[in-house]
Every structure is written in structure tokens, then in C-alpha cells.
N, C-alpha and C positions, 0 to 999 in steps of 0.2 A: 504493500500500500504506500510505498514512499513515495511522496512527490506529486501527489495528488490531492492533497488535503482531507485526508479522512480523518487522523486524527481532531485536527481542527472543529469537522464535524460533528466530529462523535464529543467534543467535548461541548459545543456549544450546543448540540441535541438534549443531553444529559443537563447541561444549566438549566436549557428552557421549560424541562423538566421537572426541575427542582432534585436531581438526582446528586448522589453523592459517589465518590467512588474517582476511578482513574482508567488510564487506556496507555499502553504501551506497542511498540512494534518490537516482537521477538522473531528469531528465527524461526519460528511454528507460523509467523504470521500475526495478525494485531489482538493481543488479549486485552480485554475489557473488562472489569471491575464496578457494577452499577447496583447503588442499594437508594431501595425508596420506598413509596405505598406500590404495592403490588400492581397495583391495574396503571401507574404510571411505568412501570418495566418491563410489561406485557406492551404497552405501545411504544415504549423504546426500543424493542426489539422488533416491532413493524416498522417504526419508521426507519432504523438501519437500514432496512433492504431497499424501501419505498424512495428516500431523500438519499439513499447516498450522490456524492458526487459524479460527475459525469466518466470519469474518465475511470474510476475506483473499480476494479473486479471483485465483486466476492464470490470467493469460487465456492466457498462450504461458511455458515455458520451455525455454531453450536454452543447450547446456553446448558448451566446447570447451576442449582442452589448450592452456595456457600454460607458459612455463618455469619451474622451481620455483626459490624465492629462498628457501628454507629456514626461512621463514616459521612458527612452534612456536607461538605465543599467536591466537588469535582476537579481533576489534575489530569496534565498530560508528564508520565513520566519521561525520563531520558533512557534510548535504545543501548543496549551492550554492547559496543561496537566489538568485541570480542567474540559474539558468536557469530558462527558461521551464517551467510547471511542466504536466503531462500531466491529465485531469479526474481526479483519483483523491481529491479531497478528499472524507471517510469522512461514510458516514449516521448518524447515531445508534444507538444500537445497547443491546437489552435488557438488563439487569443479570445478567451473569454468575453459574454457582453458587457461585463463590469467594466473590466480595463476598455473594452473598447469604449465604452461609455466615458471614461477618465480621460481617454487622447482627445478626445471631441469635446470636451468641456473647457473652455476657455479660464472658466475659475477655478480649476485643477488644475493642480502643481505638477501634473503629469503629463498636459497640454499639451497635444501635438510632439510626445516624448517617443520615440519610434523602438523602445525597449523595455518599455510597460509590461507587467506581467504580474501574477500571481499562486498561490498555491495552485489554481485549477486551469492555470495556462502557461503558457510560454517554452524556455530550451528546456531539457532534460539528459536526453540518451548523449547528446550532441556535445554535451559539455561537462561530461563527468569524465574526469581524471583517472577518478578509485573512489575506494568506499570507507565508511560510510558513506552515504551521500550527503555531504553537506557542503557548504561554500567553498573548507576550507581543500577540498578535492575537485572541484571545480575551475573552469578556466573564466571564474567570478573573483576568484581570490586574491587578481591584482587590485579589484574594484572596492574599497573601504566603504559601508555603508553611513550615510550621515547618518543624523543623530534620530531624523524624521522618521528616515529607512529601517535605522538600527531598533526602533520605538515601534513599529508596524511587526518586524520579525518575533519581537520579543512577547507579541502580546497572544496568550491563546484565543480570544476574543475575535481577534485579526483576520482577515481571510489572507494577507501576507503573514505569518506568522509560518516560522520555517521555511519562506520559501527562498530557495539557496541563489535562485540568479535575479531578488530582487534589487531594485535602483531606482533612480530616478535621475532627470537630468543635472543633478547637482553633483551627483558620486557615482555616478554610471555611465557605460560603454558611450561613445559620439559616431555619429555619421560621419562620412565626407563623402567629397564628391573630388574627384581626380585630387586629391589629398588636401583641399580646400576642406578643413572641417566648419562646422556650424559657428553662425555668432551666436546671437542672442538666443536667436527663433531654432529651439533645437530640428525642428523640421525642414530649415532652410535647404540645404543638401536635395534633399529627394524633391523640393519643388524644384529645382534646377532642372534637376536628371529629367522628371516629369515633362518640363518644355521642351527639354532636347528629346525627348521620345516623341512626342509632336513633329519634332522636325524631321522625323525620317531616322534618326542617331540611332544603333548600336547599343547595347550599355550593358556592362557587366555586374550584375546585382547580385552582394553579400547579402545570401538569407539564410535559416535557420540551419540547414545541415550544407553548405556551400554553394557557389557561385552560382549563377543561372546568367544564361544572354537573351539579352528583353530587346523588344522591337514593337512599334504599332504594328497588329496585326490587319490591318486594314490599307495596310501600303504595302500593295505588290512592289512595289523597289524594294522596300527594305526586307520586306521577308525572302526576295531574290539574293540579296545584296549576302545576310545572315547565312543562306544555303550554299551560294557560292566560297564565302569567309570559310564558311565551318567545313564544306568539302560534303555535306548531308544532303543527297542530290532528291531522294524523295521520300522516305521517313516522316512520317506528319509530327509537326510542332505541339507541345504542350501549351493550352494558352490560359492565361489568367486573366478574369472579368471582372468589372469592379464590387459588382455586388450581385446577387440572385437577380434581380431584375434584369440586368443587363443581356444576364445568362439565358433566361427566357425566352430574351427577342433574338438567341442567335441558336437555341435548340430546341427541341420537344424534351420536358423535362416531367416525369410523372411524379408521386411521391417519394418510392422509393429511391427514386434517383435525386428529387432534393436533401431526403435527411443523411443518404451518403453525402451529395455535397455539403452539408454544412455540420456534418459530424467533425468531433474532436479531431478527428485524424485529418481531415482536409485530403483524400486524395485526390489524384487527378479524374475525373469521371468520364468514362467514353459516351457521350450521349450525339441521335440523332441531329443532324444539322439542319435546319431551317434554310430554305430558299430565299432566295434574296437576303440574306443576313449579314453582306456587307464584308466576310472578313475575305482577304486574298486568295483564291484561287491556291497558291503555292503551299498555301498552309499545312494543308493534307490534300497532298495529291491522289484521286480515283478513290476517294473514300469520302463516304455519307456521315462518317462521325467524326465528332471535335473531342478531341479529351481536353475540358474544361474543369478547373480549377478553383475557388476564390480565396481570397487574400488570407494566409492565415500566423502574418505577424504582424504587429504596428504598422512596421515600416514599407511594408506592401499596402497597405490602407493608405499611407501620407504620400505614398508616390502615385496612385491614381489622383490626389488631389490637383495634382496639376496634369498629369500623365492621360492619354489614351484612353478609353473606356475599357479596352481589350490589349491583351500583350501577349508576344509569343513570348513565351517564358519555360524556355528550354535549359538543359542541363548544358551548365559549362566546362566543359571539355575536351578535348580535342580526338578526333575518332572514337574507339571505343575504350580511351583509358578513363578512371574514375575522374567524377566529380571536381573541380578544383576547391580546394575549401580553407585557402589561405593568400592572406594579399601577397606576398611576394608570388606565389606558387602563379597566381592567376594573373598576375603582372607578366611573369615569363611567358606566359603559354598563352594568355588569349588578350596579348597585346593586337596579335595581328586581325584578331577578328572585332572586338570592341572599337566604339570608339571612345569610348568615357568608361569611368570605375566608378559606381556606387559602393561605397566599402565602409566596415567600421571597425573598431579595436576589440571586440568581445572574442578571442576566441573561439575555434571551430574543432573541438580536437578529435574527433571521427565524423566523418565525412556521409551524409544520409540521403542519399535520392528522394525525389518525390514517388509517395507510390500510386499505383495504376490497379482503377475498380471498374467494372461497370456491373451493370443490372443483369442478370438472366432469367426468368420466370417469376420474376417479383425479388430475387435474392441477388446479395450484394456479391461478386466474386473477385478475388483480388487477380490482376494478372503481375503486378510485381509491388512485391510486400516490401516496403519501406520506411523511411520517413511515418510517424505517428501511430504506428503498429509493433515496432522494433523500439526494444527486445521482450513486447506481452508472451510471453510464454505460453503453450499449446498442453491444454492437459492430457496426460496419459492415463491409463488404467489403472497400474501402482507404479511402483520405482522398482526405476530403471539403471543398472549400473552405469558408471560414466564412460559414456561415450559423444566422440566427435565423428559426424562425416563431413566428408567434404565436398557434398555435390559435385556436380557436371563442369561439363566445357562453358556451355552457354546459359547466359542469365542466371551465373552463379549464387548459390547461399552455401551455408555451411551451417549446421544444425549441433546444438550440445544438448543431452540429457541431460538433467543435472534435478535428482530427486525422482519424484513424480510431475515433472514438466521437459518439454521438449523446448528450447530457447532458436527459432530461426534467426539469422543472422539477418541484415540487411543488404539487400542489391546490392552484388558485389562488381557484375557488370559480366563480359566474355572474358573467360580467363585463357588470354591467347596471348598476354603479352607480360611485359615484367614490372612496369606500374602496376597493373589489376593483380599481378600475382603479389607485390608486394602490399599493398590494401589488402590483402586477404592475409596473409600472414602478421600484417599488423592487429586486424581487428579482430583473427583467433587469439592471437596474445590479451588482448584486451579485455575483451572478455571474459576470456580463463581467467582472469587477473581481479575482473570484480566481482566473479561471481567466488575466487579463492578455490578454483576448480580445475583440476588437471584430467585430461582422460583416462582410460584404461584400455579402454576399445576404441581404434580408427576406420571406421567403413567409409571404402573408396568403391568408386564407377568401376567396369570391370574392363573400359576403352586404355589400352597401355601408352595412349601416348596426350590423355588429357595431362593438363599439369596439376590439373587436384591430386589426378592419382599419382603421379608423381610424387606432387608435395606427402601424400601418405606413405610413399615408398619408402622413400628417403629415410623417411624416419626410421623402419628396420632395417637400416645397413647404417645406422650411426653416424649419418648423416647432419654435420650441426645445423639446425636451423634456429632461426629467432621465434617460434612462435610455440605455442604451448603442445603441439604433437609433437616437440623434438624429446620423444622419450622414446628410449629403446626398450623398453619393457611393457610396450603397448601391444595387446591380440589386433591381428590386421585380419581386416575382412570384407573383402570384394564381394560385393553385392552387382547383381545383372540390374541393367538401367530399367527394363519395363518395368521390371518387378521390387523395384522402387519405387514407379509410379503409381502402383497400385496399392503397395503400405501407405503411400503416403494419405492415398484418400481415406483406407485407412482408419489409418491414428486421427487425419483431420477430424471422420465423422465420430469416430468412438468408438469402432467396429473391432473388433479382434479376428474376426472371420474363422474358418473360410470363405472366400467370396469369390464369384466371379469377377472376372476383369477383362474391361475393352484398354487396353494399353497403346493409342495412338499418339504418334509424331513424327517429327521429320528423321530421327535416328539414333538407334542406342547400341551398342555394341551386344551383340548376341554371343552365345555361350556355343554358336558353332564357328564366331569368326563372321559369319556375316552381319550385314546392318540391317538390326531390326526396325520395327515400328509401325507395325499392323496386327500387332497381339492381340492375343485374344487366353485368360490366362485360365486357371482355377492357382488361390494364390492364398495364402496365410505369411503369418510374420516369416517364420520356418523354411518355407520354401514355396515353389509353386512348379505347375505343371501346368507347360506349352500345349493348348489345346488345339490351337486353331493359329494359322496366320495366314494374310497375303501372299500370293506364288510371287517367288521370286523373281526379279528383273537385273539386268546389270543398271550401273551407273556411271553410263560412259562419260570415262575423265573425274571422276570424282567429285572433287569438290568443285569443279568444274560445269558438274548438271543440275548443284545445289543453285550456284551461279546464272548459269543460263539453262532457266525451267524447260526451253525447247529440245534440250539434250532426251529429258528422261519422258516427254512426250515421244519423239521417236523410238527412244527403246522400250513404250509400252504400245507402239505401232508396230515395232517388227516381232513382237511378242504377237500379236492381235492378226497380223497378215502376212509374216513371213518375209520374203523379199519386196515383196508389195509396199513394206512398213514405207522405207525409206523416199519411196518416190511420193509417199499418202502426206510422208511428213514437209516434202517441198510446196505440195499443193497446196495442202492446207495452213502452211505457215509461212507467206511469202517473206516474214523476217528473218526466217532460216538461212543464215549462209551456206550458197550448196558446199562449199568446201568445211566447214565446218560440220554438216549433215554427215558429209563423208567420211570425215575424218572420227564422227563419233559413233557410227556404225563401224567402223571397222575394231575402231577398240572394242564396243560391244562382242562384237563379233569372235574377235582374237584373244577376251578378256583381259587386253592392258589397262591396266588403271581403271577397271569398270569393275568396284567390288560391288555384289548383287545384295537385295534392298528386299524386304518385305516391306518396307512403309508406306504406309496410308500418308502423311505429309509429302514426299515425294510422290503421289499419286495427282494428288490436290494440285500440284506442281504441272503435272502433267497437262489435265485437263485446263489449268489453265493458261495455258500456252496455247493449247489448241483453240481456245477459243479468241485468243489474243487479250485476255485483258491483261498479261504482265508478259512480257518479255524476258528481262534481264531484273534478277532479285537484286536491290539493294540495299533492306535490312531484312532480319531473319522472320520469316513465315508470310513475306511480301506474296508471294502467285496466292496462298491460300484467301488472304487477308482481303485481296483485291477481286479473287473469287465471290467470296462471301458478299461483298458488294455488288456486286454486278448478278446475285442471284434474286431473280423475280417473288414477291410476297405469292403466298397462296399454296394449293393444295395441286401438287402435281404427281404423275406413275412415277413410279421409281422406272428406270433399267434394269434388264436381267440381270441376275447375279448367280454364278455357277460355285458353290461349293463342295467338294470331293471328299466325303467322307468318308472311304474306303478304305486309308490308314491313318493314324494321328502323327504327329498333327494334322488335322485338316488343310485342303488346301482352298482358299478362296481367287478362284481367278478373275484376276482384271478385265483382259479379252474383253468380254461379252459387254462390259460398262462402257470401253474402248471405241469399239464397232457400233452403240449404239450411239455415243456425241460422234462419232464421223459421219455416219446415218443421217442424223439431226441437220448436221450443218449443212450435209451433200442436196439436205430439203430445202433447204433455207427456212429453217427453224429458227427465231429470233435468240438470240445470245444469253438472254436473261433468262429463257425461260431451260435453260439446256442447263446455266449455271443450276436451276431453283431443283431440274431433274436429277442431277447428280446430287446434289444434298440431299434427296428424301435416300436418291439410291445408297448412298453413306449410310442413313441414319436408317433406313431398313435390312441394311445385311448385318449390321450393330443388333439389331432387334434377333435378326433372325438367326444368328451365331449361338447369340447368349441364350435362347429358346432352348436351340439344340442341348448347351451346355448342358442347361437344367435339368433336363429330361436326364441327363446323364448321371449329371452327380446329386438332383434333389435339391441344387442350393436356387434363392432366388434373389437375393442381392447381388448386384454389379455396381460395382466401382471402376467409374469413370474415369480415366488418367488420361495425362501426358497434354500438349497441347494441339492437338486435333481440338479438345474439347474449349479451348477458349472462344470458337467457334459459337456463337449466340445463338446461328440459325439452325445448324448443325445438333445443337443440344438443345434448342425447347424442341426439337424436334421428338428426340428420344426421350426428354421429360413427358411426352404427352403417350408416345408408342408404346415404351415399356411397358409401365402399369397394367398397359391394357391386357400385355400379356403375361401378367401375372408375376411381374419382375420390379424389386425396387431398386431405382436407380441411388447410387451413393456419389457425391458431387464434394468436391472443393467447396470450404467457407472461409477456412481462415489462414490457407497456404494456399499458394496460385498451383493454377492443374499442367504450366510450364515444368522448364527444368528449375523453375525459382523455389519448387516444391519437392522437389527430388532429393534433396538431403531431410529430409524428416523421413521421409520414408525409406531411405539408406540407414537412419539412425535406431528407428523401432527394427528396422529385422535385424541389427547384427546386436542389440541388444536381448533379443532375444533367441539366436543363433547361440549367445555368450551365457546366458541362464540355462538353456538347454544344455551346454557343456559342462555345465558348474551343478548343474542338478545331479 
């Protein structure tokens, strides 16, 4: 509960009361101590659950009579900083209505103060040192509190009362603007920045977990100008609005998709875009949705004062290395893209993306857990020995046991280069370090040439590293990637299983050497068993037909008609290079560089190449993502689908899906509606796979994995089919169904791989 204001609550609950007694935070979590006339403590204990604070979990409360000592005043005591401490150190969390209330009041002393905050808002994960959590382990502790500040902490009364990165503009962090700090008007800075983002300007904005490069999003120059700088040719922008209203007039926005957007978390939100709504064309290129944002620190609020109504307010970085989250770091590296610095002195000492939600059948799903979620902890079933995985290549996390909770880590980014590998060995050290937790178990991908698994390698050959797996005495345990993606759904929902499992995405190293990702599982923590999957294809050139989707369209043409394929694939794709057609059939052909693929994400790839809406991937899951766009609302046949059940694994062949979009288009069948037929076709061999399972093994839950399922259309799809036939689907809530979710469920099976051995 630290860092959230509960005890504050609980104590001012208990005055209002007339209760007597006290409240501490121990390592078991916060004990309480409440004596009074009975029927006021029977509704102290309603209104705990009822009034707590927004951001506060209670995962369990439990009351029992002790003897009364006549106890009249109410106390918050002081924590043990000796005991070992439970994962409950707080996420960052969006600027409350109070404090926003205080910036906007002109006869507040907090006035337009762009670092306003309180127990129930402001930095947290982003600026803890160590622990305990208090100022003096924070990157607050150069910041002396005045006497006003020092008077607000001190009081339990307070709703500043403990809270560690409080200030005000008298003894707290300053704005600048290209090193100009504030005079008088501590807001002067961001009005600045605000007019130059009017003008078309660039600007490199210091916020709560690091840098971000902002632009009006309503000016094709500069959104041209931002994609050019950054080398991000079509990737759609994050954008920040000034307030829900604004948001409105530029999406279709339902309920559940406003109380995600103005939840504590503040993630970015994928929502429908509205026609005519003014923002740039370049924004998000061939896509119907905006991931819209609003403001959720002060100083975001005091820069639309003068600023834009809309900003693209993308992460500052350069390709795909981490975040920048320090002024000199973001001075070196994105001098060339900015043209101005919003920056201040506070601070950043782990670096936090913003994270990524949108809506699927009424329910929130994360697609990358970040910023305001990180590090809430994931409850397990009981406790679990210490272990560390290290997730995947792509859209890294890395996940800790520690007790009975699973702690994911925050977007670490693609670990392909040696910033993102060093961010990752930083923020395992960090970690380990506050939670006082070293592992015993490291489960690694079972891909030999990711650098996670690497980094897990290392460790058992004594290998020095800096981060808390440098222990040679750790069990190492290679986990298959489907079958992580299916623990992880999992542990998410609470399921122990066994379950069935749809295991789709663009590719995970298979336990024969090829590249899976059309699974189809029966699976527990323990192990699982390959029931079903997609007939294999080559991948002419490798990483090459990840690259150009028209590759693995041909090799699921000459798959589908033989020699025919190649000349089917010139006609049908006039973007086809014939020399490059050629030269990736012959690899096919010759199998150089074409390791062969079960994936359904390379499938996705496939079809849409053939129907042209993507060409050339240029960020990861682009053919699919552009698919999904381009497929028509409504109720359409699916395409045949041929599955061979004659030995297991099952083989489901593409062919027949193949032949019928060549069919389609040879008709002059409209594009959209060919897209909407392959999704039902997707979501009915998904139905009709796991049917079979059932019948097989009895079981009737399926768990959804991998990122196939990020897929909206794709999955209310089988949200509505399954049931029907007699099948509960299990779905991502609180870890993305990407590889962002792939280390929690690397972590519950080698934890329980590691009890089965100890049993």
C-alpha cells in the first residue's frame, strides 16, 4: 500500500469515526488496530473496501476480535524498514482532481506549479532509488522541503502527509525551456514551448518516466518533418489531447473506453477515429485508430495552455533503443530531431514508456504494460519460489516471483541491440535490489540466439554480469515460447489448468527447430502437448519475408498451386519484383535461408500482401494491423478450411484459405470484404480446432495467446463463436497477449517445473 495514501485514509476514516487505535504497513501488508462502539467498526470495515483510494489494491482483508486497551486517539505508526519488504512499491500514478484543482487556482500557492502532487498522484516507480520508500531514496532528496511542504508531510490529517516527491515552487524541481528556466510565473517555460508548438517547432518534452517529441498534430509538415527527423516512416504517433472533450470530437469514444482514458494509469487508448477530425493524414498511416492519450502530469496540462489542442507525443528515442530519460542523454541523441528542450531538474532514475490499452468486448486489454501499471504485481495461486524470466526478442519484459505475486517489469523495448540490453540488465538489478530479492530459478525463450536467453546463459558459465541473474547457482530452465503464451493467460486469469490453447503469432522457436506460431496446445504449468498446428511453409530469406510480406504470400502460392504459385504471385502483386519473386522461390525451393513456419502471423502477412494493403513491414505486426483495417464490418462465410486429423499433430492446411482470396480477387470481389472473409475464416478454424480438442481430452476452456489475439476483430469474433460451442474462452487482463506477456508465463511454469522437482 505505499505511496498511495491508505494509511492517511485509514486514519482519517477511523477519526471520522470517533475510533481509537492505529495502522501500520508491515511486510504481511497494512495491519490495523480499531477499537470503538461496535456498529461504528462494522462500518469501518465497509467503508475500507467502499472509500478506499483510487489507486490502493486490497487484495485480501481480514478482521478479528482482540482485547480492548481502551485505546481513545487514532495513530499512524512508523514501518520496520528492517523487514523484508512484500512487491507493493507504487506505479506512478495521474494527477489527481485536487492538485489539478490547486494548479488552476490562482490563490494557490501551487498556481500554475507544473510539479504539484500528492499522496494519491504524481512520480513513484520512476523515482525510487531503494527502499524504504521515502524521500530520502528518492531522486527528491536533493529537493529540501520548506517549512509549508515540511508542515503538509508531517500532518496525518494531510492528504500530503508522506508523500515523498512532495514541493512546491518554493523548494521544488523548475522547468526550462532550452535551459532558460522560469522567472517568476513558474509556468513561464511551457507557455513558451506551447507557442513554438503552434509554430510548427519540434520539442523534446521531460515527463514523468522520460523524454517524449511533441508536435501539432494537425500540421502535416511537422508530423512529416518529426517522421523524417526520427527515420519512423509509418508507425502511427501517440497523441495527447487536451482534455476528454477534445478527444471526442476527434474519436468515437464509449464508456469503457473513457474511464480507461481517465483512469489513474492514463494509458495511451486505441480508439476509432472520427472523419473529418482534422488531425494529419501522416499520423497513423492506413489505420482507423488514434491511440489517444490525456494529460497526466501538471506540466502536460500548463503546456496545452498555450500549446495545440492535440500533440503527437511520441516516445523519445532514436530507432528502437529505450526511452531517453535524462537531459544530457536527450541533448546527445535527439538534438538532431528537436528543435527546442522542455526539460527540468527532478530526476528520472528508471526510464517508463507510456502504456498501450484498448477496448475488446467491453474489457480493457493492455497491449504494452507500462508507465502506471508497473510494478502492480499479478496475483498467483500461492508462493512461488524465486524466480526470474527473461522474456523474448520482441516487446520485451522480464517477470520476478517474489512470494505469492508475479512483479512484470516495464517495456523494455526489442532486445536486438546493446542500449535495450543494457536497460534490461539495469532495471533487473533494480529491482532485485528493492524488492531485496535475488532469484533461484532463471527461465529463458528456448530461441538460442535471443539475447534474453543469452543474458540467462551467461549466467551458468560464470559469466560476470551486473544484474541480479549473475548467480551461478541459479536452476536454468528453457521454456518453449507458445507454451509460455498460454501460462501466461494462465496465471493472468487464475486458471491452473489444464487448458486448451490457440497459441498464435508471428514466431517462436519450436522444440523441433522450426518456427512456430499456429499452435494449437493442450497445456498446464508442467508441460503441454502439440495438438494441432499450421502445415508448414518455408520463409524465403528469413527475416527477409518478415520484411517484405510479398515473400511468404508467394511461398503460400507455390504451396497452394505448385509451379503455378510463382507466376499467380506476379499477377497478383504487381509490387513484386520479378527478380526478387525469383530469387525467393528459388530459396524456397533449394531451402537456403527459408526456415519453415507454422505461423498464423506470417499467414496474416500473406494474405495481406495479396491483397495489397501493406507491402513492405515497417514496424512489427504492420501486414496484420493494416489487414484488420481494411476488413469490412458485418457477418461474412468463412473459406474452407482443410484439417488432417489422421496423425497428431494435426495438420491444418492453408491451401484451401489461399485459393479461395485468389478466387475472390480473380472475381473482382471488393478488398474489404475478402479482408472481413479471412477473419471469420481465422476465427472459425480457432473455433473449430479447439471443438475437436475437446471432444478429445473433455477440457472446455481455451486460452487465448500470443499476438494474433491483439487482433479486436479477430477476437470479438471468437468471444461470441466459442461459447456457442460450449467452450470458455480465457483472455488477457492484466499482461498484454504480445511477447510483453511472455515472461509471466515463462515464470509460473519453471516455477512450477522447480516444485515438481523439489517435491
Amino acid at each position: 500500500m505505499q505511496g498511495v495514501g491508505f494509511r492517511p485514509f485509514v486514519y482519517q476514516l477511523a477519526r471520522s469515526l470517533k475510533l481509537g487505535g492505529w495502522v501500520r504497513n508491515t511486510s504481511e501488508g497494512v495491519i490495523i488496530e480499531a477499537e470503538g462502539e461496535p456498529e461504528r467498526v462494522e462500518e469501518f470495515l465497509r467503508l475500507l473496501r467502499e472509500k478506499a483510494p483510487p489507486v490502493a489494491e486490497i487484495t485480501a482483508l481480514a478482521a478479528q476480535d482482540v482485547a480492548p486497551t481502551g485505546e481513545r486517539d487514532f495513530a499512524i505508526l512508523s514501518s520496520n524498514a528492517d523487514e523484508l519488504p512484500e512487491p507493493v512499491i507504487p506505479a506512478d500514478i495521474a494527477t489527481c482532481v485536487d492538485c489539478e484543482r490547486e494548479v488552476s487556482d490562482s490563490a494557490d500557492r501551487r498556481f500554475h506549479y507544473p510539479f504539484t502532487n500528492c499522496t494519491n498522484c504524481g512520480p513513484r516507480f520512476t523515482i525510487i532509488r531503494g527502499i524504504p520508500y521515502d524521500r530520502l531514496h528518492t531522486t527528491m532528496s536533493v529537493f529540501r522541503m520548506c517549512p509549508d511542504c515540511q508542515r503538509e508531510y508531517d500532518d496525518p490529517a494531510n492528504r500530503r502527509f508522506h508523500a515523498q516527491p512532495n514541493a512546491c515552487p518554493r523548494c521544488g524541481p523548475r522547468v526550462e525551456l532550452d535551459g532558460r528556466p522560469a522567472g517568476r510565473e513558474p509556468a513561464e517555460p511551457t507557455a513558451r514551448a506551447g507557442r513554438l508548438l503552434r509554430e510548427g517547432r519540434i520539442i523534446a518534452v521531460k515527463g514523468l518516466g522520460g523524454f517524449h517529441l511533441a508536435c501539432d498534430a494537425r500540421s502535416a509538415a511537422a508530423v512529416r518533418e518529426l517522421r523524417r527527423r526520427k527515420g519512423r516512416s509509418e508507425k502511427p504517433f501517440a497523441l495527447m489531447v487536451r482534455d476528454l472533450a477534445e478527444a471526442q470530437r476527434i474519436c468515437f469514444i464509449n464508456d469503457q473506453e473513457r474511464k480507461l482514458l481517465e483512469s489513474p494509469q492514463r494509458p495511451i487508448v486505441l480508439l476509432r477515429a472520427r472523419s473529418g477530425n482534422g488531425i494529419a493524414p501522416e499520423v497513423a498511416p492506413e489505420n482507423l485508430y488514434l491511440g489517444l492519450m490525456l494529460p497526466y502530469t501538471p506540466l502536460h496540462r500548463l503546456l496545452f495552455d498555450a500549446a495545440p489542442p492535440v500533440l503527437v507525443m511520441t516516445s523519445g528515442n532514436l530507432a528502437e533503443e529505450p526511452i531517453c530519460h535524462t537531459n544530457e542523454g536527450a541533448a546527445a541523441k535527439l538534438s538532431g530531431i528537436a528543435d527546442h528542450f522542455l526539460t527540468h531538474n527532478r530526476d528520472i532514475h528508471l526510464p517508463c514508456d507510456d502504456s498501450v490499452a484498448r477496448v475488446v468486448a467491453g474489457r480493457p486489454m493492455l497491449i504494452r504494460r507500462s508507465r502506471g501499471y508497473v510494478p502492480r504485481s499479478i496475483a498467483l495461486p500461492g508462493a512461488a519460489p524465486p524466480v526470474l524470466a527473461v522474456g523474448g526478442e520482441e516487446r520485451n519484459t522480464f517477470c520476478m516471483l517474489i512470494g505469492d505475486r508475479a512483479v512484470l517489469s516495464q517495456h523494455m523495448g526489442d532486445l536486438d541491440n546493446v542500449e535495450t540490453l543494457d536497460y534490461f540488465e539495469r532495471s533487473i538489478e533494480h529491482l532485485g535490489n528493492l524488492f531485496r530479492w535475488r532469484p533461484r530459478v532463471i527461465a529463458y525463450d528456448l530461441h538460442p540466439e535471443y539475447l534474453s536467453t543469452k543474458h540467462a546463459l551467461a549466467a551458468s558459465r560464470s559469466q560476470p554480469l551486473r544484474s541480479t541473474s549473475a548467480r551461478t547457482d541459479c536452476e536454468l530452465i528453457g521454456v518453449q515460447h507458445h507454451h509460455a503464451h498460454a501460462a501466461s493467460v494462465m496465471a493472468d486469469a487464475g486458471v491452473e489448468g489444464p487448458v486448451l490453447a490457440a497459441s498464435l503469432d508471428g514466431a517462436g522457436y519450436g522444440v523441433d527447430g522450426a518456427m512456430w506460431g499456429g499452435e494449437f496446445l493442450v497445456a498446464s504449468f508442467t508441460g503441454f502437448e502439440r495438438m494441432a498446428h499450421l502445415a508448414y511453409v518455408p520463409m524465403p530469406g528469413g527475416a527477409a519475408a518478415v520484411r517484405r510480406p510479398g515473400r511468404m504470400a508467394l511461398a503460400h502460392l507455390v504451396r497452394a498451386y505448385g509451379d503455378e504459385g510463382e507466376r499467380l504471385a506476379l499477377e497478383l502483386m504487381p509490387h513484386l519484383d520479378p527478380r526478387e519473386a525469383k530469387a525467393a522461390a528459388l530459396q524456397a525451393a533449394r531451402g537456403l535461408n527459408s526456415p519453415m513456419t507454422s505461423s498464423m502471423g506470417r499467414l496474416f502477412d500473406a494474405v495481406s500482401a495479396l491483397l495489397g494493403t501493406c507491402e513492405e513491414t515497417t514496424y512489427t505486426g504492420q501486414p496484420a494491423v493494416e489487414l484488420e483495417m481494411a476488413a469490412a464490418e458485418g457477418g461474412f462465410q468463412a473459406y474452407p478450411v482443410t484439417i488432417d486429423t489422421s496423425a497428431r499433430p494435426w495438420q491444418i492446411d492453408p491451401a484451401p484459405v489461399i485459393r479461395a482470396v485468389v478466387d475472390d480477387l480473380r472475381a473482382g470481389v471488393e478488398r474489404a470484404e475478402i479482408a472481413a472473409r479471412f477473419h471469420h475464416t481465422v476465427a472459425a478454424l480457432i473455433a473449430e480446432v479447439c471443438e475437436l480438442m475437446a471432444r478429445e481430452t473433455g477440457l472446455s476452456r481455451v486460452a487465448l495467446g500470443g499476438g494474433v489475439f491483439q487482433n479486436a476483430y479477430l477476437l470479438e469474433l471468437l468471444l461470441e463463436i466459442l461459447p456457442r460451442r460450449g467452450l470458455a474462452p480465457l483472455i488477457h487482463s492484466q499482461a498484454p497477449p504480445n511477447d510483453g506477456g511472455l515472461a509471466l508465463g515463462q515464470a509460473v511454469i519453471a516455477a512450477a517445473i522447480e516444485e515438481q522437482r523439489c517435491a
